[in-house]
C-alpha positions as a Markdown table, in Angstrom:
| # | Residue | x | y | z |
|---|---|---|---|---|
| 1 | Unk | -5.8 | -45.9 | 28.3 |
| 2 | Unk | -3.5 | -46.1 | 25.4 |
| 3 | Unk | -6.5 | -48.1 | 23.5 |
| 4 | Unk | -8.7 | -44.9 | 24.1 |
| 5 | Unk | -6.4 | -42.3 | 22.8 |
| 6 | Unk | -5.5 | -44.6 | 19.9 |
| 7 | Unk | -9.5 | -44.4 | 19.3 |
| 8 | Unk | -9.9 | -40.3 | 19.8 |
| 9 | Unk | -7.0 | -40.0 | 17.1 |
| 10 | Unk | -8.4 | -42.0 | 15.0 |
| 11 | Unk | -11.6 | -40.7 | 15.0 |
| 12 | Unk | -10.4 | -37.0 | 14.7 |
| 13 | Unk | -8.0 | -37.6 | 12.1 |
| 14 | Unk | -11.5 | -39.6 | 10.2 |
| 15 | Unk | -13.9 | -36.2 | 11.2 |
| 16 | Unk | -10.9 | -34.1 | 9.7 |
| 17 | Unk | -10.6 | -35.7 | 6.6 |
| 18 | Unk | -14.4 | -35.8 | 5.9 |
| 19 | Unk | -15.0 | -32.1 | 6.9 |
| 20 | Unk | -12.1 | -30.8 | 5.6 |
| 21 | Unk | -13.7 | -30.1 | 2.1 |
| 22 | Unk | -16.6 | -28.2 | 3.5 |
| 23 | Unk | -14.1 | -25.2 | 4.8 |
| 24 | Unk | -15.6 | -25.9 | 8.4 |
| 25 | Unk | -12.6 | -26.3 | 10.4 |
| 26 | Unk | -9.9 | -23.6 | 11.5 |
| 27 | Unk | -8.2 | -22.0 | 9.0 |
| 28 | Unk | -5.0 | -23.0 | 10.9 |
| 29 | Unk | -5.7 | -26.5 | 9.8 |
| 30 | Unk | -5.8 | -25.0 | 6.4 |
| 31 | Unk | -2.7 | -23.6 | 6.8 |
| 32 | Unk | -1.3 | -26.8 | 7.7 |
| 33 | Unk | -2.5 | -28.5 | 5.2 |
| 34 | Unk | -1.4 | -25.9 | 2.3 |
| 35 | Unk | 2.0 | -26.1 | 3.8 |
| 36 | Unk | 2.3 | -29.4 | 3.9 |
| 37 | Unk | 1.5 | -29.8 | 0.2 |
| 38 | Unk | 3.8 | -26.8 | -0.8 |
| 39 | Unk | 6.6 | -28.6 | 1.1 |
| 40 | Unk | 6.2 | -31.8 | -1.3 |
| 41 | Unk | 5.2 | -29.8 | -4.5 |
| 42 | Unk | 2.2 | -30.4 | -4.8 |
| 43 | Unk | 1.0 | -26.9 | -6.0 |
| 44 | Unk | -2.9 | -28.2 | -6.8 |
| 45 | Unk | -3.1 | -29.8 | -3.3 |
| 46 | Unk | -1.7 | -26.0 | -2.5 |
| 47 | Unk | -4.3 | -24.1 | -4.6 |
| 48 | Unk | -7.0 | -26.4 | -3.1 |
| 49 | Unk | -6.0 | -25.6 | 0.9 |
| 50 | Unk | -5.7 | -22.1 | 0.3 |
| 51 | Unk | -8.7 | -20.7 | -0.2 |
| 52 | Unk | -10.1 | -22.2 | 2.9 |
| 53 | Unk | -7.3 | -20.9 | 4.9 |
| 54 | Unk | -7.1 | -17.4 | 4.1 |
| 55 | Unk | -4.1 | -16.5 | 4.1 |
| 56 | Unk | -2.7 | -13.9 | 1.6 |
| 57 | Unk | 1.6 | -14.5 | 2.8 |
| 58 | Unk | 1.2 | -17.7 | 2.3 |
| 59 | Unk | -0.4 | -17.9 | -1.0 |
| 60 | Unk | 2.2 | -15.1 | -1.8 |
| 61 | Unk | 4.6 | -17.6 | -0.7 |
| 62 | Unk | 3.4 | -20.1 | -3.8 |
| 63 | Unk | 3.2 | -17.5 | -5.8 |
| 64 | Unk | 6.9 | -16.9 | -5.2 |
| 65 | Unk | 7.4 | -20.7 | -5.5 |
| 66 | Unk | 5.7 | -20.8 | -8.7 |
| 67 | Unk | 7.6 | -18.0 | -10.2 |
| 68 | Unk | 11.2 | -19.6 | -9.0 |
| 69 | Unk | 10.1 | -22.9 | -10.6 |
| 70 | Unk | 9.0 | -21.6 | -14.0 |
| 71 | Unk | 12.4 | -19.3 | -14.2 |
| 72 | Unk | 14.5 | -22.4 | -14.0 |
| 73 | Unk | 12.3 | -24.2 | -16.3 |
| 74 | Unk | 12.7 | -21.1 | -18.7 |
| 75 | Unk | 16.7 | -21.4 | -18.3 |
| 76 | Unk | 16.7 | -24.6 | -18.9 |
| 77 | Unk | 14.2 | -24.3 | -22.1 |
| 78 | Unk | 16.7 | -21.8 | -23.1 |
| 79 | Unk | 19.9 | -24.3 | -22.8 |
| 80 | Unk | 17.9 | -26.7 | -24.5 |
| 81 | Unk | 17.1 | -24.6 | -27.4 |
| 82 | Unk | 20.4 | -23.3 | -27.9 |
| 83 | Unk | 21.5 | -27.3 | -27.7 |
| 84 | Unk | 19.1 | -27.6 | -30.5 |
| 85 | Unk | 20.3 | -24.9 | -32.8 |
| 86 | Unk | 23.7 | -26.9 | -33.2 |
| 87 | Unk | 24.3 | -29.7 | -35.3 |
| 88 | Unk | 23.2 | -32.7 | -33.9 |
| 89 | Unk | 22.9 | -36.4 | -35.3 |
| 90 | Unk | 18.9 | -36.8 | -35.8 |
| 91 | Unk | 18.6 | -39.1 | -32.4 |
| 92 | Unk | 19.8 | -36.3 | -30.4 |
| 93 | Unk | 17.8 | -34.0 | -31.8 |
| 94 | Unk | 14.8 | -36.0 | -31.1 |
| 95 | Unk | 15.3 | -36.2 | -27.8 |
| 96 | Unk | 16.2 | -32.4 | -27.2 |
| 97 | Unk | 12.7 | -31.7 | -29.0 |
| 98 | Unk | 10.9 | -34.0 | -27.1 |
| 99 | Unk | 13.1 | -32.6 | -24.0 |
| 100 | Unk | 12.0 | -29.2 | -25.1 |
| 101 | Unk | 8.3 | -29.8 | -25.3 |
| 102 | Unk | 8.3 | -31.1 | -21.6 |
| 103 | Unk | 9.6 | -28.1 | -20.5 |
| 104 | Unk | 7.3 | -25.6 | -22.0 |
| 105 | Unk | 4.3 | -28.0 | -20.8 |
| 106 | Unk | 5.8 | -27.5 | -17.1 |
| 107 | Unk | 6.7 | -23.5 | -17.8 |
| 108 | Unk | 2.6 | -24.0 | -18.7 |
| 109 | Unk | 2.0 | -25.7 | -15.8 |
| 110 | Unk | 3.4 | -23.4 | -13.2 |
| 111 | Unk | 2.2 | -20.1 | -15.2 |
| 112 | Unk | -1.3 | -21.5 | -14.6 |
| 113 | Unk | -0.6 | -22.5 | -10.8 |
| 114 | Unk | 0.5 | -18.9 | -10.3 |
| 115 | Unk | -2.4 | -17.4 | -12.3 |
| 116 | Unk | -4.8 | -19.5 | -10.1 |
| 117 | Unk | -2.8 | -18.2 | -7.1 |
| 118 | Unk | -2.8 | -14.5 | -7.9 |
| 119 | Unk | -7.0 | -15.0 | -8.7 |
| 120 | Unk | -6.7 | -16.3 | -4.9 |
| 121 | Unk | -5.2 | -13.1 | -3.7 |
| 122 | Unk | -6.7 | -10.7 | -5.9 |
| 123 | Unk | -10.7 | -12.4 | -4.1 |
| 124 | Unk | -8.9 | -11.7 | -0.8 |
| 125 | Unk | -8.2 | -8.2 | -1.6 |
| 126 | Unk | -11.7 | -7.5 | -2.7 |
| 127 | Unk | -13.0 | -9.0 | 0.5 |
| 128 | Unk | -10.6 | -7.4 | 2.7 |
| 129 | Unk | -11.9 | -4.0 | 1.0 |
| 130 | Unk | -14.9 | -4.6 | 1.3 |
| 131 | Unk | -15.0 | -5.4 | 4.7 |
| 132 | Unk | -12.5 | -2.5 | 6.0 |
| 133 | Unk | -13.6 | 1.3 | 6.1 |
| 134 | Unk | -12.1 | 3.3 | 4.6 |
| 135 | Unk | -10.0 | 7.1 | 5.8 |
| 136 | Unk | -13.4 | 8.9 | 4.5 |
| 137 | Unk | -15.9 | 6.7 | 5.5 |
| 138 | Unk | -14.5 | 6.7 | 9.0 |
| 139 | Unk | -14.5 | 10.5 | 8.3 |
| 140 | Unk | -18.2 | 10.5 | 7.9 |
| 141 | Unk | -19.0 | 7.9 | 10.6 |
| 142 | Unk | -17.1 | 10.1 | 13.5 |
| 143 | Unk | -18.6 | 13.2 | 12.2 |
| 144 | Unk | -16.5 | 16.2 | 12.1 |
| 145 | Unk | -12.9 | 14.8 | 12.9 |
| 146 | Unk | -11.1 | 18.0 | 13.1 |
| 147 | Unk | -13.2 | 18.8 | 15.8 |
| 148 | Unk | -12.2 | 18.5 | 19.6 |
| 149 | Unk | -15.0 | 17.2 | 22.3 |
């Protein structure tokens, strides 16, 4: 017995991983997945779970994330620049500079994760309105509402 369910978890965690591009499975595995890569950081792994799994809070989670991340970058950037601004022998400037430039690269970085994230929930929005009635179109489909049967 413990050969045979070695087998079946094998071969669902092989069907999973092949099917799990084509947006097929249950948008709780989704979930799972876009949690999983939000918990390590890994905010394209994120961005590429998310659309399958639907979710608007939990892409409004990353987008939360995002916007954390590229505050603390900013702060830093800032400390760094004002580093910069004294006077410094010419090593320690190079590094600061070069210190600097990796910090606006990930400031980059997340502002395009978080514009990718907000494209995300602004598609589910126009779904979610498209598919919803609306107060007069529910209006018109039960006819005269202000009317008593």
């Amino acid at each position: 017995m413990f050969g045979i369910g070695i087998m079946v978890a094998l071969g669902r965690r092989l069907v999973a991983a092949t099917l799990a591009d084509t947006g097929l499975l249950p948008a709780g595995y989704y979930r799972h997945l876009a949690l999983a890569a939000l918990e390590e950081e890994d905010f394209p792994g994120a961005l590429r779970w998310l659309p399958f799994a639907r979710d608007p809070v939990l892409t409004q989670l990353l987008v939360l994330r995002l916007r954390l991340l590229a505050k603390q970058h900013e702060e830093q950037r800032g400390a760094v620049l004002a580093l910069l601004d004294q006077n410094l022998p010419e090593t320690l400037r190079e590094r600061g500079q070069a210190l600097l430039d990796q910090e606006n690269r990930a400031t980059e970085l997340l502002r395009s994760y978080e514009g990718e994230a907000l494209r995300l929930l602004g598609n589910g929005r126009e779904q979610n309105n498209r598919s919803s009635l609306g107060p007069s179109e529910i209006k018109k489909r039960l006819g005269n509402p202000g009317k008593r049967p």
